[in-house]
C-alpha positions in Angstrom: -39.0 85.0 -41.1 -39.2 84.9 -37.1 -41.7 82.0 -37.0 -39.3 79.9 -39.5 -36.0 80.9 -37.6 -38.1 79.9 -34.0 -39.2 76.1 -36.0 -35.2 75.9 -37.5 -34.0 76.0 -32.9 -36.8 74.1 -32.1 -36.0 71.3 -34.7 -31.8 71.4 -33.2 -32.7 71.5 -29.6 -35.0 68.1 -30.5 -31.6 66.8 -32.3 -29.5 67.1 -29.7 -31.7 65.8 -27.2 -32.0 63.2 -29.5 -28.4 62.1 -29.9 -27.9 63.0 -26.3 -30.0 60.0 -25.4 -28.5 58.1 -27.9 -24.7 59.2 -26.4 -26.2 58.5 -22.7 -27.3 54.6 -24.0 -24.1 53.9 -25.4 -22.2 54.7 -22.4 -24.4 52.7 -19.9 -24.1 50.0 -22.6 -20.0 50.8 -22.4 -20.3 50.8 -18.4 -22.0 47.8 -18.4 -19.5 45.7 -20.4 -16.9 46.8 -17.9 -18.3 46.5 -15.1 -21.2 43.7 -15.0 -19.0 41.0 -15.0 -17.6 42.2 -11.7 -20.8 42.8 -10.1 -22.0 39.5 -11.0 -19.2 37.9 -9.9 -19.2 39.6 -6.4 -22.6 38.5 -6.0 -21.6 35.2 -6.6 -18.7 35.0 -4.4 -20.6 36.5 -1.8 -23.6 33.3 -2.5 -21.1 31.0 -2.6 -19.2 32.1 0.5 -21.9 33.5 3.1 -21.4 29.9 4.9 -18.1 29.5 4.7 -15.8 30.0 8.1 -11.9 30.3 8.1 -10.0 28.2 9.9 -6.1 27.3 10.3 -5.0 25.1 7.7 -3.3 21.7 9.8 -1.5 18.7 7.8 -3.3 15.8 6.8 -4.5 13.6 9.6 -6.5 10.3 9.9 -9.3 12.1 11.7 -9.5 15.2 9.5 -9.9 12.3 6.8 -11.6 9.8 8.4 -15.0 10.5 6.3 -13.3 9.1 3.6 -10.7 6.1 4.6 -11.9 2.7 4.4 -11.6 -0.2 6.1 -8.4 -2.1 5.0 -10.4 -4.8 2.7 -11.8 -1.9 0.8 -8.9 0.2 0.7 -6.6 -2.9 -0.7 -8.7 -3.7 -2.6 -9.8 -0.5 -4.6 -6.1 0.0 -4.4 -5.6 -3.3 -6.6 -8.8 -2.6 -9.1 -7.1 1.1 -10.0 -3.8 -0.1 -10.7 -5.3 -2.9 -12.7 -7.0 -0.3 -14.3 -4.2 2.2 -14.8 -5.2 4.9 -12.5 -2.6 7.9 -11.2 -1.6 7.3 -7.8 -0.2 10.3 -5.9 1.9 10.7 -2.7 2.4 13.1 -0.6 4.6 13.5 2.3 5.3 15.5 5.3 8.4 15.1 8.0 7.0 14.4 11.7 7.9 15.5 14.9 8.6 12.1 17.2 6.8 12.4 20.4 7.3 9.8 23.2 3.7 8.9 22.5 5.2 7.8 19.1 8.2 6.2 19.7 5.6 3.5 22.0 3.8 2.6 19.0 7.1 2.4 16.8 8.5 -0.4 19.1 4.5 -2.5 19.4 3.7 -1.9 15.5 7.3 -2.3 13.9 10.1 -3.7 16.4 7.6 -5.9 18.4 5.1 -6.7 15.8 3.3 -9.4 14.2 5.2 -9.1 11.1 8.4 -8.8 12.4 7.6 -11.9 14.9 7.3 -13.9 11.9 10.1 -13.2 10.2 12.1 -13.9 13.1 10.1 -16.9 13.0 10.8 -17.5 9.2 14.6 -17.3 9.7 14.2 -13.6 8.0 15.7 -11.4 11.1 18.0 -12.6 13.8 16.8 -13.9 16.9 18.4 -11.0 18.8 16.3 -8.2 16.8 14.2 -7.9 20.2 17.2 -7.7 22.7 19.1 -4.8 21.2 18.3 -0.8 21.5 17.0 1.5 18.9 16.9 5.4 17.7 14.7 6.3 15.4 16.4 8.3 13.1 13.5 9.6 10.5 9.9 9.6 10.6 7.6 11.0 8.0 3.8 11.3 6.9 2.8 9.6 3.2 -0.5 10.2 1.5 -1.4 8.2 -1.1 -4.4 8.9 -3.5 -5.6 8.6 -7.1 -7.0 10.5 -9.5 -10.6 8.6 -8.8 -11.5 10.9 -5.9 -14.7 8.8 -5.4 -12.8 6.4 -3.7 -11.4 8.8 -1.3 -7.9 8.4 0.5 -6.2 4.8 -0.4 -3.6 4.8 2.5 -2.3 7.4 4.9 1.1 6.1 6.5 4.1 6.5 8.9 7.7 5.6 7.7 9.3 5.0 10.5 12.8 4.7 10.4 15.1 2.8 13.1 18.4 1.9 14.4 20.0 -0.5 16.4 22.8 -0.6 18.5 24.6 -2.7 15.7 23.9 0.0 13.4 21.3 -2.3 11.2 18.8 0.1 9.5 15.5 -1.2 9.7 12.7 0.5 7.3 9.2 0.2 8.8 5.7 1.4 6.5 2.9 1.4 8.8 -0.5 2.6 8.3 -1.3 5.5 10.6 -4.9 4.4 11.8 -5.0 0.2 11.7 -0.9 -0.1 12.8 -1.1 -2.5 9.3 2.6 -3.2 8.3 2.9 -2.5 4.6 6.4 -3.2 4.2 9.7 -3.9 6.3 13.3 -3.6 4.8 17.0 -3.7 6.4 20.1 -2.0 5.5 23.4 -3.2 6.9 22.5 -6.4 8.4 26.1 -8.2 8.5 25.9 -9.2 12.2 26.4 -12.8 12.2 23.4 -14.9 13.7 24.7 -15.8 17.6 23.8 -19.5 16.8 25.3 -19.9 13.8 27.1 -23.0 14.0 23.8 -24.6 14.7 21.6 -22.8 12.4 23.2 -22.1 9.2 21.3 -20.1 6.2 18.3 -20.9 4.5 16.7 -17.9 3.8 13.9 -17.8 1.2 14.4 -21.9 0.4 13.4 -22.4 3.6 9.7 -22.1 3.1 9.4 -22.0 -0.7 10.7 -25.6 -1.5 8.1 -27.2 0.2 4.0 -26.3 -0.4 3.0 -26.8 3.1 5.6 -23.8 4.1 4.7 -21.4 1.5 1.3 -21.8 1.6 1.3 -21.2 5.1 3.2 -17.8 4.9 0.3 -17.1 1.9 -2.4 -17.8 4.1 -0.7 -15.6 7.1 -0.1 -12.8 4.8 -4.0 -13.1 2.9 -5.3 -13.0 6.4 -3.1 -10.1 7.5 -4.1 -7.7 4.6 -7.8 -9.1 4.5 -7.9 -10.7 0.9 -9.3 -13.2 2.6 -12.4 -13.6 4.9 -12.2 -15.8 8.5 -13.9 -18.6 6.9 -11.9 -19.4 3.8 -8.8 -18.7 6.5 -10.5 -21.5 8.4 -10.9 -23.7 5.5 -7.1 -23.5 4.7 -6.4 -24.2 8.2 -8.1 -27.6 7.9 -7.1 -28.2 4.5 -3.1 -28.1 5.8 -4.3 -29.7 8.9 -5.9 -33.0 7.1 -3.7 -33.0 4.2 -0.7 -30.9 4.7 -1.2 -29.2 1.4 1.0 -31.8 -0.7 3.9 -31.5 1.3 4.1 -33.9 3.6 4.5 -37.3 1.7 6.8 -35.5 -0.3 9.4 -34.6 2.4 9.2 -38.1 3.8 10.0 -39.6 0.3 12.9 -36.7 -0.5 15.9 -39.6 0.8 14.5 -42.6 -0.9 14.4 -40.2 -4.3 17.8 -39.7 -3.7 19.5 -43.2 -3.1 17.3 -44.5 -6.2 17.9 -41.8 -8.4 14.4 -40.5 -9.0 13.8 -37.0 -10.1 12.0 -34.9 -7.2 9.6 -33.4 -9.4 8.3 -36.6 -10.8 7.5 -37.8 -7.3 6.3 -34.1 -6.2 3.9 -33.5 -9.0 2.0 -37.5 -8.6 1.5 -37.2 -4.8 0.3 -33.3 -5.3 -2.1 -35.1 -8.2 -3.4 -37.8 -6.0 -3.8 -35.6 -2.7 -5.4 -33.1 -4.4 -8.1 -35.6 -6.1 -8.6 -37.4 -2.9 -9.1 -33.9 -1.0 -11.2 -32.7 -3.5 -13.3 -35.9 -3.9 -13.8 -35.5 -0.4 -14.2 -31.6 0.1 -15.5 -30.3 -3.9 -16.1 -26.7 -1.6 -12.6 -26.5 -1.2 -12.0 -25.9 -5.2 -12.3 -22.6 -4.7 -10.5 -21.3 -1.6 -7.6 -23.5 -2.4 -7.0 -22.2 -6.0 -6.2 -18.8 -4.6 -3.0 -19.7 -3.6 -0.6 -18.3 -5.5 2.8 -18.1 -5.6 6.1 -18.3 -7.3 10.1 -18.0 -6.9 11.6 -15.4 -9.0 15.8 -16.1 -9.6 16.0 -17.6 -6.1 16.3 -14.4 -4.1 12.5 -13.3 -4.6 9.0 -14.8 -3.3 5.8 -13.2 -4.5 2.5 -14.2 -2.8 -0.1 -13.0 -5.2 -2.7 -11.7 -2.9 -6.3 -11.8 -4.7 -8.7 -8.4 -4.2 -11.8 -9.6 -6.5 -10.9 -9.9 -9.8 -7.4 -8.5 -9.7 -3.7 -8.7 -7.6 -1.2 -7.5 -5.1 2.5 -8.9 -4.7 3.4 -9.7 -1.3 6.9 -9.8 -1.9 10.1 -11.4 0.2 13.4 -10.2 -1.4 16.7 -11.1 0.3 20.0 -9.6 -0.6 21.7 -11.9 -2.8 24.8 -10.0 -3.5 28.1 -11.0 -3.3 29.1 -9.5 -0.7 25.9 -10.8 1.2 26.8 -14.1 0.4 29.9 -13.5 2.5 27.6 -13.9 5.8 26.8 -17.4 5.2 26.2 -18.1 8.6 24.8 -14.4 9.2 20.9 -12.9 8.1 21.4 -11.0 4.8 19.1 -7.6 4.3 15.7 -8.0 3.5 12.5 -6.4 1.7 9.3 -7.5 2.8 6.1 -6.1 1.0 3.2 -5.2 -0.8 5.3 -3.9 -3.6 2.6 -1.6 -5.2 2.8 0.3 -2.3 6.0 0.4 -1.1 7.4 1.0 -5.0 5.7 4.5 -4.4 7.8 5.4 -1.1 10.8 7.3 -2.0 12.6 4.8 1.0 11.2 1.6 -0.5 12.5 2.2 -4.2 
């Protein structure tokens, strides 16, 4: 009886030993669900991080990007192939603080600029744009950037925003490492030209009525934003030089069209055919260069230069107020936009 009542406790001491092991596994197994996925994560944080150093966070500068930013051919141009190919552009912005520093390279990039020059030049801004004071009156940062990250930072830019003394707005978009000028626009330009009785309006029909002009401003403004290399620049050069691109014969003939009632266009379009077959007889290398030009009025306020980036376009545009109330200032310079309009279209100040 003693050895079967001994044999009955040893058999429920091995049981309980038995489901206390069992109890003991099922809580590590508990533990482990709850608290693995921590420890694994802690040990990855600490792998991924044991390099990393902290460091203020400053805006977005040219240098802290400058890995990344392109030269200006590049940038236009992968600029052009994304929105060709429907990419998501992005902008950013940031206000600035003017320094003196900056208000020197406001006046040499914007006010005293190539671009502006030749609008002056163009009959686009009055003579007296670089005899009058300014204030700038708003300056701010833009970033913009697509979704294709392997092509890095498309433009990084200064809006620049100016006043003069006759309380004419000018608009400047300027890139913030190259000084290139993206786009220019007025607001409030009613001041009469000072010479106006001698020089009265022409506006955009000053250069687009004639091939020589308008090619001219193309080839400034293919040059300027790099779609073209030195050597096709060259080649144009020589091709207006030699031949003045069509236009020539054409504006010598413009009076005798007149007084014998022959239609413009018919003697426009046979002495374009015949200079162009005797400059391309002469010069077949010049096929190529010379069908890049491209451009077209749109409802006589609007000039688009198509600017060509490989396979694919930018509109270097020339819009002049054509208002009513512009048309008022006959004798005065109207406002003006003066772009690449896929870039400026994405600039709050621009739209």
């Amino acid at each position: 009886m003693a050895d079967r009542t001994a044999a009955r406790r040893k058999r429920r001491r091995k049981n309980i030993s038995y489901y206390a092991v069992i109890v003991s596994i099922l809580a590590v197994l508990i533990a482990a669900a709850f608290f693995a996925p921590q420890i694994l994560f802690q040990i990855q944080d600490a792998i991924l991080c044991k390099d990393t150093v902290l460091t203020r966070q400053e805006s977005i500068n040219v240098e802290a990007l400058g890995t990344t930013y392109e030269s200006l051919a590049v940038r236009m141009q992968n600029y052009a192939e994304g929105q060709s190919a429907g990419n998501t552009f992005y902008v950013t912005s940031q206000e600035v603080a003017v320094t003196s520093e900056m208000e020197d390279y406001a006046y040499s990039n914007g006010i005293y600029g190539e671009m502006t020059g030749n609008m002056i030049e163009l009959g686009l801004l009055p003579t007296y744009t670089w005899s009058v004071g300014y204030v700038i009156t708003d300056w701010k940062q833009y970033v913009i950037y697509s979704n294709d990250f392997t092509k890095g930072v498309n433009f990084i830019l200064w809006y620049i925003e100016m006043q003069d003394d006759n309380e004419v707005i000018f608009k400047f978009l300027v890139d913030a490492e190259d000084g290139t000028v993206y786009a220019v626009k007025t607001e409030g330009n009613r001041i009469p030209e000072r010479n106006a009785a001698e020089s009265p309006h022409n506006y955009i029909d000053n250069f687009s009525w004639r091939d020589l002009s308008a090619t001219a401003v193309w080839i400034f403004f293919a040059s300027m934003y790099e779609a073209i290399d030195s050597g096709e620049t060259k080649t144009l050069d020589i091709m207006i030089g030699e031949y003045g691109w069509t236009a020539d014969e054409l504006a010598n003939n413009a009076d005798y069209a007149v007084d014998h009632g022959i239609i413009e266009d018919d003697i426009y379009n046979k002495e374009r055919e015949a200079l162009l077959y005797e400059m391309f007889s002469m010069h077949e290398e010049w096929r190529d260069v010379s069908e890049k030009v491209r451009y077209y009025v749109w409802e006589n306020d609007t000039i688009y230069f198509l600017l060509p980036f490989g396979d694919t376009k930018l509109d270097m545009v020339i819009h002049i107020d054509d208002s009513e109330e512009a048309s008022e200032y006959i004798y005065g310079i109207p406002d003006i936009l003066m772009g690449i309009r896929q870039i400026y279209e994405m600039i709050p100040e621009f739209a």
